[in-house]
N, C-alpha and C positions, 0 to 999 in steps of 0.2 A: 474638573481635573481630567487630564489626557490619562488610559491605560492602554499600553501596546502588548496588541493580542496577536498571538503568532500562532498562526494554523499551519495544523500538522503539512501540509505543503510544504510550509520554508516563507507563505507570506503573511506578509504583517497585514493588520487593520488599527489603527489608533480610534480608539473608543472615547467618547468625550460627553462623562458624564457628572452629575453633581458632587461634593464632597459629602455629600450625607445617603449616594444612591446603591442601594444593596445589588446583590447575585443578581434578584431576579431584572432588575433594570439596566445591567450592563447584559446580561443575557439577548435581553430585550433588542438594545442598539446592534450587539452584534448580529442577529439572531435577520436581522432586517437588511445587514451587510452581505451576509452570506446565503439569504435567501434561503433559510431551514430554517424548521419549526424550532423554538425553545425547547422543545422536549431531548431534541436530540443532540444539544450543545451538551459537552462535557471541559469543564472547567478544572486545569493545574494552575495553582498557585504556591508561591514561595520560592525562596533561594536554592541552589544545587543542594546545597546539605536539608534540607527544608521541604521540601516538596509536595503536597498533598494535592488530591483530588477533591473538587467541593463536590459535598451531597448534597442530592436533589431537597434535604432538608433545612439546607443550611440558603436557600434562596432568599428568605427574609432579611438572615444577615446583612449589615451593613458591609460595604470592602472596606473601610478602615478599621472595622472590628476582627479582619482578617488579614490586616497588615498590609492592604492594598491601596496604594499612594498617588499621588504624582508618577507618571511616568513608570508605575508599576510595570515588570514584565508576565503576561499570564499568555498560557498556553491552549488551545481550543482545538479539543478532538471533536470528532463525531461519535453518536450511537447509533446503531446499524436499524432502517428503518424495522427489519422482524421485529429487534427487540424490544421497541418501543412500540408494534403494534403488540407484542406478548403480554408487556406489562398494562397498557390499556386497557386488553382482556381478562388480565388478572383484578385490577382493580374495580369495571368494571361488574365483575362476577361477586366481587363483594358489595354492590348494592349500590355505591358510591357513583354520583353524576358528576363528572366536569361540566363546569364551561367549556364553550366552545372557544377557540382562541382564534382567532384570523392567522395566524403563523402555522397551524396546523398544518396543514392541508400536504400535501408533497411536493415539493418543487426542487427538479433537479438545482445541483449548485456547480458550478466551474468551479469554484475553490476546493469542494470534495472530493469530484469523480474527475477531475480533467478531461472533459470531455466538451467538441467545441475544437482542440487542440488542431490545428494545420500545419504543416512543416512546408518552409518552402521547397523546390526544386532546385539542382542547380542551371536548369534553363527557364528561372522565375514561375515554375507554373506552380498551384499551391495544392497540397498533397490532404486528403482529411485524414481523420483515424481508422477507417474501413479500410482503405487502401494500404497502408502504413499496416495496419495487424495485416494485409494478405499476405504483403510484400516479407514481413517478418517470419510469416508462417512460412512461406515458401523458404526463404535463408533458412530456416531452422529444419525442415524437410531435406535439404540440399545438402547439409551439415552434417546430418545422418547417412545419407544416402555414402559423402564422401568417407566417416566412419567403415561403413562398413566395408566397402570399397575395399577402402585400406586395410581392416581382420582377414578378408578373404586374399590377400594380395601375399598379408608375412603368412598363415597359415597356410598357402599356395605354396611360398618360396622354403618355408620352415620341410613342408612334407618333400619336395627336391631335394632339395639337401639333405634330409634323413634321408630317401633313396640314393642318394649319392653318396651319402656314407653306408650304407648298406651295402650296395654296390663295390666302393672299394675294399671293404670287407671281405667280403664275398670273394671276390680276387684276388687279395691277400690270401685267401685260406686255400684255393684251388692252386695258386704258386704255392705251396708249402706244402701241397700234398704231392706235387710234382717232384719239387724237391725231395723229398720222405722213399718216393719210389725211385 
């Protein structure tokens, strides 16, 4: 049976496993797709009204024992590598050996970090992500700069104008003492 797994990006993977294959085995295909350990796929399953996260206990589970079908739609976040090495150490510390799993290991993924990303130019040259964050950093520098710019410009005109009206004041009152004499 086909299940389309849709990661937190917005892309799909169609998983294509047996009608009797549990958590841990759609884990597995995707786990292979996306080039991350199983440890740190996280799994939503069910309808909008419906929706739950599988625990990491329920990997034996079969997916038809969890309503997962033909052309099921299921949803594939990540866990943050700390927190998987936390939990390793926790476990760990209680005495417990894993297996060692070939998936383990770290390997960045495109599908997680977007990274790998190029933007073209518009005189075709191809731009990476290093360049692209400088270029951002600068607009957003520039941005402030013109901010401020601006506070000192109405604070500028604000304090004239209160001179200016101070001013005519001021002259108001010195006519009115001319007058009075």
């Amino acid at each position: 049976m086909k299940v389309s797994v849709e990661i937190i990006t917005g892309t799909f993977i169609d998983a294509d496993v047996s009608e009797d294959a549990t958590v841990k085995e759609l884990k597995e295909k995707i786990a292979a797709e996306v080039k991350l350990p199983v440890k740190r796929l996280i799994l939503v399953i069910g309808d909008e009204e419906e929706r739950r996260v599988v625990m990491e206990d329920e990997d034996e589970t079969r997916l038809r024992d969890l309503d997962v079908g033909e052309w099921s739609h299921v949803y594939l976040f990540f866990m943050h590598p700390d927190l998987v090495s936390e939990e390793e150490e926790r476990s760990k510390g209680e005495g417990e050996e894993e297996d060692e799993d070939p998936m383990e290991e770290e390997v960045s993924s495109d599908a997680e970090s977007g990274k790998g990303k190029e933007e073209e130019k518009p005189n075709g040259e191809v731009e990476d992500d290093k360049e692209m964050k400088n270029e951002e950093e600068g607009r957003d520098e520039k941005v402030e700069d013109d901010e401020e710019e601006e506070k000192e410009m109405i604070n500028g005109e604000k304090a004239n104008d209160d001179d200016g009206v101070k001013e005519e004041a001021i002259e108001g009152e010195e006519g009115d003492n001319k007058d009075s004499n």
